[in-house]
DOROLUM-769242 format. One record per atom (N, C-alpha, C, O): residue number from 1; chain; atom name; z, x, y. Coordinates in steps of 0.1 Angstrom, whole numbers, plus 2048, in hexadecimal, padded with zeros to 3 digits. Each point is the difference from the previous one (the first is absolute). Example, Ala and Ser with C-alpha at 12.3 -4.5 7.8 and 13.67 -1.06 7.14 Angstrom:
! DOROLUM-769242
@resi->1	chain->A	name->N	w->84E	u->884	v->7C7 $
@resi->1	chain->A	name->CA	w->800	u->7F7	v->80C $
@resi->1	chain->A	name->C	w->800	u->809	v->80C $
@resi->1	chain->A	name->O	w->807	u->80A	v->800 $
@resi->2	chain->A	name->N	w->7F2	u->7F2	v->80B $
@resi->2	chain->A	name->CA	w->800	u->809	v->80B $
@resi->2	chain->A	name->C	w->808	u->7F8	v->80B $
@resi->2	chain->A	name->O	w->801	u->805	v->80B $
END
This chain:
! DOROLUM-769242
@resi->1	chain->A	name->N	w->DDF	u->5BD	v->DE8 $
@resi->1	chain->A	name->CA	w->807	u->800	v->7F4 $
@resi->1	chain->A	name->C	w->7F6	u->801	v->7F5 $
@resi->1	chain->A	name->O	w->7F6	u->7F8	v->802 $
@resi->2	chain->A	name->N	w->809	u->80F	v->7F3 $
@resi->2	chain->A	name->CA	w->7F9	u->802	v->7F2 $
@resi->2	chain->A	name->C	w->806	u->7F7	v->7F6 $
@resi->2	chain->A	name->O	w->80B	u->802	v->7FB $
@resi->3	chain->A	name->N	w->7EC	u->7F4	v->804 $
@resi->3	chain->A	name->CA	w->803	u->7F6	v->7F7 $
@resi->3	chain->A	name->C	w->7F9	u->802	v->7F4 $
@resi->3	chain->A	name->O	w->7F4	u->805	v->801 $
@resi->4	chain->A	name->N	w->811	u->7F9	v->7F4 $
@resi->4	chain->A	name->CA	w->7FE	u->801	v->7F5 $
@resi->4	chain->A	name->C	w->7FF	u->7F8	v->7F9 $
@resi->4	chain->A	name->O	w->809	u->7F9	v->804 $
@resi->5	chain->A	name->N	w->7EF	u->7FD	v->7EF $
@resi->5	chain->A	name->CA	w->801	u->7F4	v->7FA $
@resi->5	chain->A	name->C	w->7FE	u->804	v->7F4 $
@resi->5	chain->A	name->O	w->7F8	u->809	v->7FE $
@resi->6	chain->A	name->N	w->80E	u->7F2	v->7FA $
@resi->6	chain->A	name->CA	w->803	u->800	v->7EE $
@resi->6	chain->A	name->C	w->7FA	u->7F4	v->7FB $
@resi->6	chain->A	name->O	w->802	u->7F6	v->807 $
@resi->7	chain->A	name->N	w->7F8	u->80A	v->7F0 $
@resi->7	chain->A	name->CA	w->7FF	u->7F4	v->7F3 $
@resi->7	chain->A	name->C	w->7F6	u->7F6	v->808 $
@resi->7	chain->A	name->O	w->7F4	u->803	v->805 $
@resi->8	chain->A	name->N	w->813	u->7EF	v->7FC $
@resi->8	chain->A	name->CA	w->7F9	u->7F6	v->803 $
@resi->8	chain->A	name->C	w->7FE	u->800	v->811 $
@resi->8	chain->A	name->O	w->7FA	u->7F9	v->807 $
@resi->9	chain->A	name->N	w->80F	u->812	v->7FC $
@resi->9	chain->A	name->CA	w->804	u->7FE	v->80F $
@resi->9	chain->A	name->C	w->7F1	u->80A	v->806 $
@resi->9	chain->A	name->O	w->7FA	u->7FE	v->80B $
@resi->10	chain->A	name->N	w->804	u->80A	v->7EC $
@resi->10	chain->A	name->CA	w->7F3	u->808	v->804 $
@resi->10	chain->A	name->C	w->7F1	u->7F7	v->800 $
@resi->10	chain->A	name->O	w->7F7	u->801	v->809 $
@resi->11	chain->A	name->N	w->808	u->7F6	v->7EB $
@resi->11	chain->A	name->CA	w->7F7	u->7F9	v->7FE $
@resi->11	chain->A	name->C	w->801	u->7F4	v->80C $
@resi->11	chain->A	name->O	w->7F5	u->7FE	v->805 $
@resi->12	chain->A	name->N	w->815	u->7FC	v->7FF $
@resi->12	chain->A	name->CA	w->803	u->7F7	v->80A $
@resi->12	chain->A	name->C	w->7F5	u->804	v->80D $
@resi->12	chain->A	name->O	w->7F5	u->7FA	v->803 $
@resi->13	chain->A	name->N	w->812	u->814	v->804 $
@resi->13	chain->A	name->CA	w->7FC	u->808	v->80C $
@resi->13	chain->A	name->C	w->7F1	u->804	v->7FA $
@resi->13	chain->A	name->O	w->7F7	u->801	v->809 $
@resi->14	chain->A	name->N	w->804	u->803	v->7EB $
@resi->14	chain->A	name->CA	w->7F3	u->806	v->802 $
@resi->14	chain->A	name->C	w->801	u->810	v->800 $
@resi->14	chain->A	name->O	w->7F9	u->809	v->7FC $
@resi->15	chain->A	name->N	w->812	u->7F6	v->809 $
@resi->15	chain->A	name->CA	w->801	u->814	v->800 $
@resi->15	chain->A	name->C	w->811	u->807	v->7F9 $
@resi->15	chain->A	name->O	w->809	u->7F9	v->7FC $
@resi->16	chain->A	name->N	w->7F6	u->813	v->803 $
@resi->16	chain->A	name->CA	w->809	u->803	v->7FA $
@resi->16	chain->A	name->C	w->808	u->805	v->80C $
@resi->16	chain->A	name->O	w->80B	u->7FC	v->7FF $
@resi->17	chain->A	name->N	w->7F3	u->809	v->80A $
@resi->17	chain->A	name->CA	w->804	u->805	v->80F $
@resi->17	chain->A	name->C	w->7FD	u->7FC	v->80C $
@resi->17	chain->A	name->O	w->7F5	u->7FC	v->804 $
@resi->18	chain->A	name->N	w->816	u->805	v->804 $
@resi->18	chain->A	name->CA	w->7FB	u->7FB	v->80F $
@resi->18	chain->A	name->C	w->806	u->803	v->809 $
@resi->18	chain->A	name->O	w->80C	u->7FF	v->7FD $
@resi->19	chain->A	name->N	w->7F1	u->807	v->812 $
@resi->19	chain->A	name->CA	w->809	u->803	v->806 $
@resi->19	chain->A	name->C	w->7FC	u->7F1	v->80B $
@resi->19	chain->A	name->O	w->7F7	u->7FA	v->804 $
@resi->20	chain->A	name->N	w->81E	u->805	v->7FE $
@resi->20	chain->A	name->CA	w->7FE	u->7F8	v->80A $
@resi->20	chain->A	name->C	w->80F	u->802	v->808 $
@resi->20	chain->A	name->O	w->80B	u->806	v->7FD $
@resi->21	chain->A	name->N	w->7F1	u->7F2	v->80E $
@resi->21	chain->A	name->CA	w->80D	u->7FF	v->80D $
@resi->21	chain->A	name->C	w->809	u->7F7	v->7FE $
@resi->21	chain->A	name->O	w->7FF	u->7F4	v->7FF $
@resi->22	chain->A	name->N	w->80C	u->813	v->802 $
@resi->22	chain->A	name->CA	w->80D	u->7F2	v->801 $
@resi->22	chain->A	name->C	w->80E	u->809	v->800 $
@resi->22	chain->A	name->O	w->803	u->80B	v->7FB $
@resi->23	chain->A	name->N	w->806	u->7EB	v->80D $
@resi->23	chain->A	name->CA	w->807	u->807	v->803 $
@resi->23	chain->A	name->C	w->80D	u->7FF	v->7F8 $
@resi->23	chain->A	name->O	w->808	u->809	v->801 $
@resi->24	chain->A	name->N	w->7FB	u->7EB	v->7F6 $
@resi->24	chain->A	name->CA	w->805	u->7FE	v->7F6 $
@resi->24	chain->A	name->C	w->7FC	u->7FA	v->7F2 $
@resi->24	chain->A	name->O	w->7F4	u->801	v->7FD $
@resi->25	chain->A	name->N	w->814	u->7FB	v->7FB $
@resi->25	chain->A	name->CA	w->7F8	u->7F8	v->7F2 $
@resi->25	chain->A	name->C	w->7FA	u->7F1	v->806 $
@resi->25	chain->A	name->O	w->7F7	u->7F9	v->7FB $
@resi->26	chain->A	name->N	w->80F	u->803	v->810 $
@resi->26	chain->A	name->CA	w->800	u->7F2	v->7FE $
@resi->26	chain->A	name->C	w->7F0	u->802	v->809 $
@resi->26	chain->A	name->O	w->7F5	u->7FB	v->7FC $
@resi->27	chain->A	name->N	w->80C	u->80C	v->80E $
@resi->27	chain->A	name->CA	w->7F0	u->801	v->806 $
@resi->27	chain->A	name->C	w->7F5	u->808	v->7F8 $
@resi->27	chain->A	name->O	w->7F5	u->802	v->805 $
@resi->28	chain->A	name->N	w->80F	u->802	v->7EF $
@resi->28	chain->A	name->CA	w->7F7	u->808	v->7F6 $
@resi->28	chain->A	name->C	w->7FA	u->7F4	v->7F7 $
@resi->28	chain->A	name->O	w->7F4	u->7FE	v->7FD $
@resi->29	chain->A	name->N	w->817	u->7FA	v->7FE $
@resi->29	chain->A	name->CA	w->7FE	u->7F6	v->7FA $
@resi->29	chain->A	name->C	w->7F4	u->7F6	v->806 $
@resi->29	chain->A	name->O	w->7F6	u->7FC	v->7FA $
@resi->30	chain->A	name->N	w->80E	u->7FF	v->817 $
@resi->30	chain->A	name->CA	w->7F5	u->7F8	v->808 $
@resi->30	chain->A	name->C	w->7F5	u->808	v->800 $
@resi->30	chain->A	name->O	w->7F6	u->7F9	v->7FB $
@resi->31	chain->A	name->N	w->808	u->813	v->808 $
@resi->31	chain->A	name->CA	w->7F2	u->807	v->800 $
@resi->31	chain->A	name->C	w->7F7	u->800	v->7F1 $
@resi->31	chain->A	name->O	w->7F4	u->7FE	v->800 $
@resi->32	chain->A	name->N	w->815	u->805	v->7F2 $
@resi->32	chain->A	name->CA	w->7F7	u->7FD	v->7F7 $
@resi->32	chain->A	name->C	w->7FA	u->7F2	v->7FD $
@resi->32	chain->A	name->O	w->7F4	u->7FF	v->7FD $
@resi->33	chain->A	name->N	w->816	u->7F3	v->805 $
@resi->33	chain->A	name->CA	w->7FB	u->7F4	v->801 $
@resi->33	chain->A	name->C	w->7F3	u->802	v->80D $
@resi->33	chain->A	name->O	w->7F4	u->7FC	v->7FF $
@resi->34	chain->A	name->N	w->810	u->809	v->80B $
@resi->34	chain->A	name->CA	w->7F4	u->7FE	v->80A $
@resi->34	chain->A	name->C	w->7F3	u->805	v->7FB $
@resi->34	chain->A	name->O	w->7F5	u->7FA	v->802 $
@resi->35	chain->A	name->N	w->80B	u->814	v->7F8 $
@resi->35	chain->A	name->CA	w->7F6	u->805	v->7FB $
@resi->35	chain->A	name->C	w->7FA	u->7FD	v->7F2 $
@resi->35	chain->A	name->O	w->7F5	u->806	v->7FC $
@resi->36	chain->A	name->N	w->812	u->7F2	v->7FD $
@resi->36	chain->A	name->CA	w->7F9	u->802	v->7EE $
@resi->36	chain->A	name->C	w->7FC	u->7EF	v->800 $
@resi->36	chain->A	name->O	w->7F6	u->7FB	v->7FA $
@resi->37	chain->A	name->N	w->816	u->7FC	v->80E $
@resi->37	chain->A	name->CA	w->801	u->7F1	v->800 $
@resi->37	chain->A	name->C	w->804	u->7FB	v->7F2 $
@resi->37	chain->A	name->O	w->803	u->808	v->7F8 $
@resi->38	chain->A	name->N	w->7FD	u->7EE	v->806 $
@resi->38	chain->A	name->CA	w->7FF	u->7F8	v->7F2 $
@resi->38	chain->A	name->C	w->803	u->80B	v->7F1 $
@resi->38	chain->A	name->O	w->80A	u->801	v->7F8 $
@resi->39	chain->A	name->N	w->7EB	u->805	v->809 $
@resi->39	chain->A	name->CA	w->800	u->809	v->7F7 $
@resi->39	chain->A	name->C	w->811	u->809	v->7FA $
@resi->39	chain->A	name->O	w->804	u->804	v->7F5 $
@resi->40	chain->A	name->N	w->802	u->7FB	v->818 $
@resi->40	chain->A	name->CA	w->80E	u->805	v->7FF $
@resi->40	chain->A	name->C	w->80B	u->7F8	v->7FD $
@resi->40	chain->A	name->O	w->80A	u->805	v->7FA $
@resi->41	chain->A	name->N	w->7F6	u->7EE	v->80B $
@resi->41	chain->A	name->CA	w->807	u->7F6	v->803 $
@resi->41	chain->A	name->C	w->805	u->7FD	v->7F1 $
@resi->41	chain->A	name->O	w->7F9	u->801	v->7F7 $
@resi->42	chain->A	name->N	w->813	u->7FB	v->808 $
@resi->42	chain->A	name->CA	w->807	u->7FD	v->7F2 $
@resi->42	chain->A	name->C	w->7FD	u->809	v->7F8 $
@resi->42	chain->A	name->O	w->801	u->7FC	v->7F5 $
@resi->43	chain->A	name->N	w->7FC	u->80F	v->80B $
@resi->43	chain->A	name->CA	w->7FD	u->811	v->7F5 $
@resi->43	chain->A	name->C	w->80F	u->80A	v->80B $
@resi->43	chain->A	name->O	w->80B	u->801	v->7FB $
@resi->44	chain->A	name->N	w->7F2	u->803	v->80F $
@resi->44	chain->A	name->CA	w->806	u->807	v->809 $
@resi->44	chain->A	name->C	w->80B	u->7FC	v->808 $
@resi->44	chain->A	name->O	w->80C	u->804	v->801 $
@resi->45	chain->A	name->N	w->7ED	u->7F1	v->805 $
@resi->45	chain->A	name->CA	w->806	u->7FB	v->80B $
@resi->45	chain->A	name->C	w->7FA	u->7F0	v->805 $
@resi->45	chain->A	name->O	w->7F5	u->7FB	v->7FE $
@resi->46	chain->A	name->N	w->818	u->7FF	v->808 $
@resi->46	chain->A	name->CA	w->7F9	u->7F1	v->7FF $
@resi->46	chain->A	name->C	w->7F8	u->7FD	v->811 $
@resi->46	chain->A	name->O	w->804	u->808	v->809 $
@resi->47	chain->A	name->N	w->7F5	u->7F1	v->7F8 $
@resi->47	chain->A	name->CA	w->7F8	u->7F6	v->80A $
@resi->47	chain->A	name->C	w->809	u->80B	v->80E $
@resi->47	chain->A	name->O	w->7FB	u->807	v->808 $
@resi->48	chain->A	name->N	w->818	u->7F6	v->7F7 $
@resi->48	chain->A	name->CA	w->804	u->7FD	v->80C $
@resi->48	chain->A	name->C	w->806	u->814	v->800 $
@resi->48	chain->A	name->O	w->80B	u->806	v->802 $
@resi->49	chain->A	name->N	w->7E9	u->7FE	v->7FA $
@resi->49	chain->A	name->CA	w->80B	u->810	v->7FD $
@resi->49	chain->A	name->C	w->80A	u->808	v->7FB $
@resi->49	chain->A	name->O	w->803	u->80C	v->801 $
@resi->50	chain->A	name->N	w->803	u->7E8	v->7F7 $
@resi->50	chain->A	name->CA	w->80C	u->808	v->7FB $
@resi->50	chain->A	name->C	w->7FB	u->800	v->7ED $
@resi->50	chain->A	name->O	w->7F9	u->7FA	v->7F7 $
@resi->51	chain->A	name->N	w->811	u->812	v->80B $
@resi->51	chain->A	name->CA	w->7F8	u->809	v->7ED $
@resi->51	chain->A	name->C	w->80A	u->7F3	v->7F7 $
@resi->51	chain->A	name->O	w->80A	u->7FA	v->802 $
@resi->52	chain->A	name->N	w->7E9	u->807	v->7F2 $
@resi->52	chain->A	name->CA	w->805	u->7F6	v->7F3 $
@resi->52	chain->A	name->C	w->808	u->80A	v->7FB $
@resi->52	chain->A	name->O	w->7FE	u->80C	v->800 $
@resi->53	chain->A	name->N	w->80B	u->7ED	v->7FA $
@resi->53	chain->A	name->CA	w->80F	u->804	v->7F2 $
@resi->53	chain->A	name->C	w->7F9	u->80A	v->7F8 $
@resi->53	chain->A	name->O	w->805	u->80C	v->7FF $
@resi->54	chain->A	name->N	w->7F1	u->7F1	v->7FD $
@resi->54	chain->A	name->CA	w->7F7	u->80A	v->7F4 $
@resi->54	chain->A	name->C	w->7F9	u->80F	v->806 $
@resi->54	chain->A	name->O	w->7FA	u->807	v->7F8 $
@resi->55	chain->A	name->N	w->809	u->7FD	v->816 $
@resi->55	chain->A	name->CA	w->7F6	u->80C	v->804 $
@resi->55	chain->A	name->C	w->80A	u->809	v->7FF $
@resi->55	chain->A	name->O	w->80B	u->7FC	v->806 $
@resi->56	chain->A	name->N	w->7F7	u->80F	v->7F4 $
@resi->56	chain->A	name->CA	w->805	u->80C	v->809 $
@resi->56	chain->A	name->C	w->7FC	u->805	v->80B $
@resi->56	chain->A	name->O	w->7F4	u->800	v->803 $
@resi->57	chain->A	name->N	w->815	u->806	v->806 $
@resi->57	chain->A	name->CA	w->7F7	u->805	v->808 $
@resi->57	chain->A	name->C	w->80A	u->810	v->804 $
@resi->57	chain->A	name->O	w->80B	u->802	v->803 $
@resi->58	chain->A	name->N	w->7EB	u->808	v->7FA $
@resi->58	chain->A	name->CA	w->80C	u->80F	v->800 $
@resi->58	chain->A	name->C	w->7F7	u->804	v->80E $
@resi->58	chain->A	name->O	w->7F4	u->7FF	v->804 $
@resi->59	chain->A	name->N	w->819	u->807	v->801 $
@resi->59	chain->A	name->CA	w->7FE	u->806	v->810 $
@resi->59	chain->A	name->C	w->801	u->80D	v->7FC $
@resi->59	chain->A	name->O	w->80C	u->803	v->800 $
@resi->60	chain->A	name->N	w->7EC	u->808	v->7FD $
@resi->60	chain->A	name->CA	w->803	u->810	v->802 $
@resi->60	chain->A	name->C	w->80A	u->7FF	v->7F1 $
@resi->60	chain->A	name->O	w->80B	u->804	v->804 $
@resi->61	chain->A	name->N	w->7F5	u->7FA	v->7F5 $
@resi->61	chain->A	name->CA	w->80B	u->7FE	v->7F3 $
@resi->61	chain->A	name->C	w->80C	u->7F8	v->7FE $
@resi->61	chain->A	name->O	w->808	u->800	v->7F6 $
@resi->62	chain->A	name->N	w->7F8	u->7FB	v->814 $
@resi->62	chain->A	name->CA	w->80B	u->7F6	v->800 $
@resi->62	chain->A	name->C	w->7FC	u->7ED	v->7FE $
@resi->62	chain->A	name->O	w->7F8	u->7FB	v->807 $
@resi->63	chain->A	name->N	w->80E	u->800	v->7F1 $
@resi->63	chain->A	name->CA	w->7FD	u->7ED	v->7FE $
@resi->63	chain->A	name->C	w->805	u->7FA	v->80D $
@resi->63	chain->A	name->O	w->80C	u->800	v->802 $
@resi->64	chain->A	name->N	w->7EA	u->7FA	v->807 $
@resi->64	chain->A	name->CA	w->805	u->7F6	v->809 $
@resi->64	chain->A	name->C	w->7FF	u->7F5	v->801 $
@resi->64	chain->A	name->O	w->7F6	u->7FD	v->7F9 $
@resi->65	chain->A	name->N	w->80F	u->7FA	v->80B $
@resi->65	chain->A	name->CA	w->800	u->7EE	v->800 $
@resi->65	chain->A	name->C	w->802	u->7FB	v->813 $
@resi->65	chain->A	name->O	w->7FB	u->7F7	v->806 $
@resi->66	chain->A	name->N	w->80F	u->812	v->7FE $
@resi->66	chain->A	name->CA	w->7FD	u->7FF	v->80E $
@resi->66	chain->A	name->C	w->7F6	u->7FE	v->80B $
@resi->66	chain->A	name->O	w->7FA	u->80A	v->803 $
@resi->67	chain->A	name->N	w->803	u->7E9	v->806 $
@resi->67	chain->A	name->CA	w->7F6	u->7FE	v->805 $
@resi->67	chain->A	name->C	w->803	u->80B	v->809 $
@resi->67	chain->A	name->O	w->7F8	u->809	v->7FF $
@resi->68	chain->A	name->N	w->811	u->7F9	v->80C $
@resi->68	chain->A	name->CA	w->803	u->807	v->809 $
@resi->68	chain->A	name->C	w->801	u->80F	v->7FF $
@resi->68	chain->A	name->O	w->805	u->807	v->809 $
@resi->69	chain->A	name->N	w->7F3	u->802	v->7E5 $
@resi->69	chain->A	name->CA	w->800	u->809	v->7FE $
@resi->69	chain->A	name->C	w->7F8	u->807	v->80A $
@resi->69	chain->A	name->O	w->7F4	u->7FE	v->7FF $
@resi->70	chain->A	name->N	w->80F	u->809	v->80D $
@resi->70	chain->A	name->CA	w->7F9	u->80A	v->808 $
@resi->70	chain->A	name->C	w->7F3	u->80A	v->7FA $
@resi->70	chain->A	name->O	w->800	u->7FF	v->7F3 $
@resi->71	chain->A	name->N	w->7FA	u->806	v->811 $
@resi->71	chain->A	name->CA	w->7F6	u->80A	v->7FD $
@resi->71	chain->A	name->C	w->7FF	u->80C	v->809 $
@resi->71	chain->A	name->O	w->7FE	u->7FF	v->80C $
@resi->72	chain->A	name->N	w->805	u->80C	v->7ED $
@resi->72	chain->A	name->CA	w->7FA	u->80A	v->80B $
@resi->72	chain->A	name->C	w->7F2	u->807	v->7FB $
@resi->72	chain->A	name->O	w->7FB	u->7FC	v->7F6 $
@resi->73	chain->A	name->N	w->7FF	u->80D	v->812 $
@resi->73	chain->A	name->CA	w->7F3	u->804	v->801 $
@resi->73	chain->A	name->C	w->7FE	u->805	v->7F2 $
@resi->73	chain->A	name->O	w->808	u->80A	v->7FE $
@resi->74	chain->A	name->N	w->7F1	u->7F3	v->7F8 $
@resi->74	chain->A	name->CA	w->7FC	u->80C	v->7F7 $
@resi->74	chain->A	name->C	w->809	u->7F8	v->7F1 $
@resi->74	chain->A	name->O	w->800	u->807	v->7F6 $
@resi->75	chain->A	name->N	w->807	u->7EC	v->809 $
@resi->75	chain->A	name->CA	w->805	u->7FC	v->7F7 $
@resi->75	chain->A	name->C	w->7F4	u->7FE	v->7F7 $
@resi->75	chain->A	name->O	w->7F5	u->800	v->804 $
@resi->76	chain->A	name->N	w->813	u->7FC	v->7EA $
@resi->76	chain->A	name->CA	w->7F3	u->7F9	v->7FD $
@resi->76	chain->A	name->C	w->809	u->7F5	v->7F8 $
@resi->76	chain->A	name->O	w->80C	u->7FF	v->7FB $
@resi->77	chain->A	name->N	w->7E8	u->7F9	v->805 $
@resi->77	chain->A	name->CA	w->80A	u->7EE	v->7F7 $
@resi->77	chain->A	name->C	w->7F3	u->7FF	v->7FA $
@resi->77	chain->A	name->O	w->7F4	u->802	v->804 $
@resi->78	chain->A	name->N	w->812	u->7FA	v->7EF $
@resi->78	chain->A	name->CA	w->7FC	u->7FF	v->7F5 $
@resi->78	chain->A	name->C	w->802	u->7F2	v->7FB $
@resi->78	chain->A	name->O	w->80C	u->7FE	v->7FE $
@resi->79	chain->A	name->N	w->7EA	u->7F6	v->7FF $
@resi->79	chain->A	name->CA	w->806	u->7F5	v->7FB $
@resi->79	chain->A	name->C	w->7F5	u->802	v->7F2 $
@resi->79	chain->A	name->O	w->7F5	u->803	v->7FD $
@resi->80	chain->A	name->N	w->81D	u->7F7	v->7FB $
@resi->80	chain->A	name->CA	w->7FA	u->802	v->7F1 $
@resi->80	chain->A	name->C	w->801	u->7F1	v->7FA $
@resi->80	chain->A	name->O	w->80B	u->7FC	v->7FC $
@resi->81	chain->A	name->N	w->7EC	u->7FD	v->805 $
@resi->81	chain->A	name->CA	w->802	u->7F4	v->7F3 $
@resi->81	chain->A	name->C	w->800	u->7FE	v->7F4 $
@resi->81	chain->A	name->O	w->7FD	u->80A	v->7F9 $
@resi->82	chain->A	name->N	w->808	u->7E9	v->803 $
@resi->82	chain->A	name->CA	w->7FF	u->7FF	v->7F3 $
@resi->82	chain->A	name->C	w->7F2	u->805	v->7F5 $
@resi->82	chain->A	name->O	w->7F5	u->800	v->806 $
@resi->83	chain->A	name->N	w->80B	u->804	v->7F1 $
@resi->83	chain->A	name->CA	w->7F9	u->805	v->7F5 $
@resi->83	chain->A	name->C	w->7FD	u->7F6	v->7F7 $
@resi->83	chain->A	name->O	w->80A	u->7FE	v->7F8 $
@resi->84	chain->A	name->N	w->7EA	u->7FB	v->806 $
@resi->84	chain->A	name->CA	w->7FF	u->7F8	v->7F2 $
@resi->84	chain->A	name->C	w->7F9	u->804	v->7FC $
@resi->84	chain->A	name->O	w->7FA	u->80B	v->804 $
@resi->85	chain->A	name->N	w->803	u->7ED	v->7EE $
@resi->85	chain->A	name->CA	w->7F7	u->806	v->7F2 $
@resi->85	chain->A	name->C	w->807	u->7FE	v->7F8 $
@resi->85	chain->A	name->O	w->80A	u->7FA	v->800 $
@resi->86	chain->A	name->N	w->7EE	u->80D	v->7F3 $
@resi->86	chain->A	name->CA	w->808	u->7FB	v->7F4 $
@resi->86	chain->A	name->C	w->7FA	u->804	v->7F4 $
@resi->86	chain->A	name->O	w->805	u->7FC	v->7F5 $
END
């Protein structure tokens, strides 16, 4: 999967892109906590994997919230967080 990260969500991970394996959101979600740790936790997603209220998350151009969102080969998810400043 080609993940993508916006805003605070890029600064979180360190990178703006990444490819990684999973076969739905909810194991995309465990693999970014597995790989960024802490850094993600309460921005993206919490401790136990599941995405906070505040993330978008677009699949190929569509908004999902479903953990059980499947993946096929070649999708891309995009999580966009909130924006501060001022």
């Amino acid at each position: 999967i080609d993940v993508e990260y916006f805003a605070q969500a890029a600064a979180a991970t360190g990178t703006p892109t990444e490819t990684l394996e999973a076969e739905d959101l909810a194991d995309l979600l465990r693999s970014v906590v597995t790989r960024h740790g802490s850094s993600v936790e309460d921005l993206i997603c919490n401790a136990d994997g599941t995405l906070v209220p505040w993330v978008l998350v677009d699949v190929n151009g569509t908004l999902v919230r479903d953990p059980a969102r499947r993946f096929a080969e070649g999708d891309r998810v995009r999580f966009i967080s909130p924006i501060s400043g001022g």
